[in-house]
Residue, then its C-alpha position, 0 to 999 in steps of 0.5 A: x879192822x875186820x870182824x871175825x866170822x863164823x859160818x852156821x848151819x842150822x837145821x830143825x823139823x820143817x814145821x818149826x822155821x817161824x818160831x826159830x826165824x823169829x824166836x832166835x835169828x831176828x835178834x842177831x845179824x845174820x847174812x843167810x845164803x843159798x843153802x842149796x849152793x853151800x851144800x852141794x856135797x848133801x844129797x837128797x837136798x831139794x828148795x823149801x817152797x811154799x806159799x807165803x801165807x802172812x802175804x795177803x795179811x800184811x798188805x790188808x795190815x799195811x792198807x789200814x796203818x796207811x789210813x791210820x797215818x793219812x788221818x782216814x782212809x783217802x786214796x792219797x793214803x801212804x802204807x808204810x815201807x816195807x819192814x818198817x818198824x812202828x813205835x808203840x807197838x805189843x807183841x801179839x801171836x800171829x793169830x791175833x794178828x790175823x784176827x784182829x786184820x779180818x775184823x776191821x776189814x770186815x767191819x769197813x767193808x760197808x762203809x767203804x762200799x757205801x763210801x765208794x758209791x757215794x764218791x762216785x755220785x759226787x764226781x758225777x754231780x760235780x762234772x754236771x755242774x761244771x758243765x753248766x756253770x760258764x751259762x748261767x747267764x742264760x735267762x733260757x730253759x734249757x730243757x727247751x733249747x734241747x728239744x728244738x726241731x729246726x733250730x740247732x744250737x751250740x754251746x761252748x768257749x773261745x779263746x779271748x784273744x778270738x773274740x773280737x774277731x769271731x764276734x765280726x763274723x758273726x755279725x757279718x753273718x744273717x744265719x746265726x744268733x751268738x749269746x755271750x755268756x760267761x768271760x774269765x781271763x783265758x776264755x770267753x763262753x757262749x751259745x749259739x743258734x743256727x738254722x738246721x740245714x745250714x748247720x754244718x757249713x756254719x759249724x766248720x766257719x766257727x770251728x775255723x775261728x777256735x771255738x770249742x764245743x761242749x756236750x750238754x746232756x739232757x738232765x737239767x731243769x730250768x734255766x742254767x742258773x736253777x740248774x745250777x742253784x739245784x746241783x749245789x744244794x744236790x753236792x752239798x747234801x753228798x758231801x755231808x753224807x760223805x763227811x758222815x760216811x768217813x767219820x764213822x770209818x775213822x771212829x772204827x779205825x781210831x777204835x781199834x789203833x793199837x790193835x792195827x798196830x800190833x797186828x801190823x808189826x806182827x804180820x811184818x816180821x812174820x811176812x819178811x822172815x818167811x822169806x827165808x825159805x827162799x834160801x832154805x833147803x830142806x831134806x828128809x831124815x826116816x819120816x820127817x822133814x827138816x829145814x837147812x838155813x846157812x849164813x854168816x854171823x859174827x864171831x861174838x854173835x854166833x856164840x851167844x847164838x849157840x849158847x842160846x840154842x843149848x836149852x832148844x832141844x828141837x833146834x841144832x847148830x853147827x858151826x864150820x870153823x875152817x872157812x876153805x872147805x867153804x864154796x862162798x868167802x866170807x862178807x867183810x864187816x868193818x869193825x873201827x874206833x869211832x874216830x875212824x869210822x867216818x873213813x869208812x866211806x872212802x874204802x866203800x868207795x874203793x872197795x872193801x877188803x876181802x875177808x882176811x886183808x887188812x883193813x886200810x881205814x885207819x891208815x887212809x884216816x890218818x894219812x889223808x888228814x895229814x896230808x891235807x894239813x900239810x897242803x892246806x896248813x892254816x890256823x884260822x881256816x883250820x879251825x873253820x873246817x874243824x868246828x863247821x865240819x863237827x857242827x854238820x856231823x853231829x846235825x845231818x851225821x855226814x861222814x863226809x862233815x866228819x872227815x873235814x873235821x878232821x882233816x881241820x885239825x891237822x890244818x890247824x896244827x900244820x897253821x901253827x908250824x907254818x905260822x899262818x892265821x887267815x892268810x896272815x903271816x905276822x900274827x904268829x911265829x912259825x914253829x917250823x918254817x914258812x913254805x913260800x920262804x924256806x930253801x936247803x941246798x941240795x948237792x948236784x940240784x942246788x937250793x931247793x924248797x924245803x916243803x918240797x924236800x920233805x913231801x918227797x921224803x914223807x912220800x918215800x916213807x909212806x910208799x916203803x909201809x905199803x910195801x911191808x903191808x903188801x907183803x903182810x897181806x901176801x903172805x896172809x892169802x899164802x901167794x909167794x909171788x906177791x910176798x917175796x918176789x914181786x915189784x911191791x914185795x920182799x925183793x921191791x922193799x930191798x931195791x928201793x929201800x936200798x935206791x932211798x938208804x944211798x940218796x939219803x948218804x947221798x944228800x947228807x955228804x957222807x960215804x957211798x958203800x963200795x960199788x961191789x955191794x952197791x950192785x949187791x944191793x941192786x941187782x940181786x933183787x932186780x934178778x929176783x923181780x925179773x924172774x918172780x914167775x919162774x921162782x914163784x912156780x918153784x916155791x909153789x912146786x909147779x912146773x917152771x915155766x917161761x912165756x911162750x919162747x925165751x926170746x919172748x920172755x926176755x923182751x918182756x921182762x926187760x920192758x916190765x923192768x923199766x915199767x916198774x923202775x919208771x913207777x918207783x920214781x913217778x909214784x915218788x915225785x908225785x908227792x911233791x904235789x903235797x909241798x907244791x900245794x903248801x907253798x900256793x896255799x900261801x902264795x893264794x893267800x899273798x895275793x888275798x892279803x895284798x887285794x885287801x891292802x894288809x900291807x898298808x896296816x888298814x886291811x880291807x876286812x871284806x876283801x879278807x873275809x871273802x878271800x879266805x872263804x874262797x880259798x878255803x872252799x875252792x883250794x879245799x876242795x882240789x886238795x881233798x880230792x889231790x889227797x884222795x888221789x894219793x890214796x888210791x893211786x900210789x897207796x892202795x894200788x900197791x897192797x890193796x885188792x879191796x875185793x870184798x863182799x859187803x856183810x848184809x845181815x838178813x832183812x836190813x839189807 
């Protein structure tokens, strides 16, 4: 079902937006629309602009509940998503919001310079140090290796798989002295010395051998191990006073928790509201300035909302009843029993109904789960789909778990009709018949599977209630083509509800009506369909029309006829797939039961489990999706447009 809805216009002094936005429109849903493009026909009407003032508030708001869920003010800290509601939290005025904002930030602002400074500091002590560390083997000051006139040195790592190599040529080599320091697993460091006038033919030589150089800055003391034992003790002295630092920011932001909360909840609601005006309008009446908001509620809701807004003599609403005088069609809201609800994926998936259709959900709900138990009737996995499916819809609230609840159910019920428990066939008497066994004689075609026989007749019946919902909907968005003239229409419904009354006769031996009435029944309504425009632009008391010539409207007429009559009997055989499904689902299950050696009485009960698990998952899922198949094109195609909005109540969308 649709909910109804009711389109409102509510107008107030300029300067009162908020308090109405967050005093009465936070508590409803409400899809708010461009008040400029609805009244179009009000003159003097011009954009409500403004600059949001809660903008820069709620970012600083967000920054400090971040720190607050991040146990400290880290840079990794998340701020929570925008519109996010926090537990816990008072309401306050939007002053105190702001106020309590501005205070702790003030109150941070010199720990988190001092902070930063301090961080900075770390980093640099720290790149020293790594510097220097692969040397520590180095029994040299390094202040005096930096300062040499003649002599030049390098320090820097080689891959270990170049070492040995690099190492021959250095021996090979009278002009420079190599100092192996530091070996890991990936890289070997080293230093070495070169005379300075030869210093660049020897770098190229190393170079060539993969060696990478290291800049070392002239800031150390000692040798690198005095360097390094002082950089420590340098890093360990910043990192307390970092702990320190951070300590008291978490006291001051521990301290005032709530209160950030409050404020945060606050600046959020009154930073999301103000955007508002960005659909607002506004106008002027003698000296003052008023606001225009327009948008959809619910039929219930917009009355509570009026009988709310009686007592608020600076607030009016008017509600527009006739939805034609409108320039935007209402949203659909979908509005079913529970048990239905889950189905509601299937038509988002189409397409929603447009305002005024009718609502296909439980149709496809009960549809769908009957024809999946049809084409997988089995007890045992019936029972599986119902119970895994409800377990995994109460848990992760999966509407796709819900529907495979469902259609378990009518698996189990169709298990019993057939008499099959997990593939087995002796356990159970059918109530109706076995779908592999069961034959009926047809005249002119011979013996037959039942199920088959069935699926069509069940397909027949379905397409005939799609014809009367389409003419149900076409007479609702007042389109006579549609209602009385069209292949799915008045005139449809009478030639196949007439082509299915003679099979039936037909198929149970009784007497055909006289071949005057036959073509009575047939071809008046195939003249009718033939000429649905011109007789459609006559009800409507438009010109008739025919295409561009007669010739050319005869041509495709008669093509359109056999189109349609082509349709009527594919759309009807396709549903012997339900039937073929049933019967190799037992078939399937056969082959199961004779891998497993059933017929011996000592059944290989791995093999049967394995075998049902692999039916139920596979054979399950090409019916779930030949089901939905049959939904959507042979059911819905013939009454359903699923042109609908979405109903987006403001600030949840």
């Amino acid at each position: 079902m649709i909910e109804k809805m009711k389109f409102l216009s509510i107008t107030g002094p300029k300067e009162d937006i908020d308090r109405v936005v967050n005093q009465y429109l936070s508590k409803y849903e409400i899809q708010i629309e461009n008040a400029l493009s609805e009244l179009k026909t009000v003159k003097d009407l011009r954009p409500y602009i403004e600059i949001n003032p809660y903008k820069e508030l709620f970012t600083r708001a967000s920054r400090l509940v971040g720190s607050l869920n991040s146990g400290g003010p880290a840079k990794t800290a998340e701020t929570p998503a925008k519109g996010t509601l926090l537990p816990d939290s008072r309401d306050i005025s939007i002053e105190k919001a702001s106020e309590t904002v501005i205070r702790v930030d003030k109150a941070l602002a010199d720990f988190m310079g001092n902070r930063t400074k301090l961080e900075g500091e770390l980093d640099t002590l720290r790149t020293s140090h790594n510097k220097i560390l692969p040397f520590r083997e180095l029994d040299y000051d390094i202040r005096s290796i930096l300062h040499f006139r003649h002599i030049r040195f390098r320090f820097g790592r080689i891959p270990r798989e170049y070492y040995a190599k690099f190492e021959k040529v250095v021996y090979e080599s009278l002009d420079t002295i190599l100092y192996k320091c530091h070996e890991d697993e990936n890289y070997v460091s080293i230093v070495y010395f070169v005379p300075a006038v030869i210093s660049k033919r020897i770098d190229a030589i190393y170079t060539s051998l993969h060696f990478e150089r290291f800049i070392v800055p002239d800031e150390y003391n000692g040798t690198p191990g005095e360097a390094i034992d002082a950089l420590e003790e340098q890093i360990r002295k910043a990192e307390s006073e970092l702990a320190e630092m951070n300590a008291q920011i978490n006291r001051i932001l521990e301290d005032n928790r709530q209160d950030i909360l409050d404020a945060y909840t606050k600046l959020n609601s009154y930073n999301t509201n103000f955007n508002v005006r960005k659909l607002a309008a506004c106008t002027n009446h003698d000296v003052n300035t008023f606001y225009i908001l327009c948008g959809w509620m619910t039929e219930r809701d917009a009355e509570q909302f009026r009988k709310e807004l009686e007592l608020d003599d600076k607030t009016f609403c008017l509600v527009e009843d006739d939805h034609n005088n409108l320039l935007t069609p209402p949203p659909t809201k979908l509005k079913n029993p529970k048990l239905f609800r889950p189905f509601e994926m299937f038509i988002k998936m189409y397409g929603l109904p447009a305002y005024g259709e009718l609502d296909p959900t439980i149709l496809i709900a009960v549809t769908y789960s009957f024809l999946f138990g049809f084409m997988f009737g089995d007890v045992g996995q019936g029972l599986f789909l119902l119970c895994g499916g409800y377990a995994l819809y109460r848990v992760k609230k999966m509407d796709l778990a819900a529907v495979v609840s469902c259609c378990g159910f009518f698996s189990t019920i169709f298990g019993f009709l057939f008499g099959s428990v997990f593939g087995f066939e002796d356990i159970l008497h059918p109530l109706w018949l076995r779908p592999a066994a069961q034959m009926m004689n047809l005249p002119f075609i011979g013996k037959l599977n039942t199920v088959f026989i069935v699926a069509v007749a069940l397909g027949m019946g379905i397409i005939v209630l799609t014809m009367i919902l389409n003419i149900i909907n076409s007479v609702r968005f007042k389109d006579p083509e549609k209602s009385w003239f069209d292949t799915n229409g008045l005139a449809g419904l009478v030639f196949y509800g007439s082509v299915l009354a003679v099979v039936v006769l037909f198929m149970m031996g009784k007497t055909l009506p006289a071949a005057g009435v036959l073509a009575v029944m047939f071809g008046i309504p195939l003249i009718i369909i033939f000429l649905k425009e011109p007789l459609a632009a006559l009800v409507k008391k438009q010109a008739g029309h025919i295409s561009e010539s007669r010739a050319m409207f005869f041509v495709q007429g008669f093509f359109e006829m056999f189109e349609m009559l082509l349709s009527y009997f594919s759309n009807t055989l396709s549903f012997v797939r339900v039937g073929a499904f049933a019967v190799s689902h037992a078939a399937m299950m056969e082959v199961v039961m004779m891998l497993a050696g059933a017929e011996s009485g000592a059944p290989n009960w791995a093999v049967v489990i394995i075998g049902n698990l692999f039916v139920c998952a596979m054979e399950g899922l090409i019916v779930g999706i030949q089901v939905l198949r049959l939904e959507y094109y042979e059911i819905f195609s013939r009454f359903y447009k699923g042109s609908g909005r979405e109903f987006r109540p403001y600030g949840k969308a």
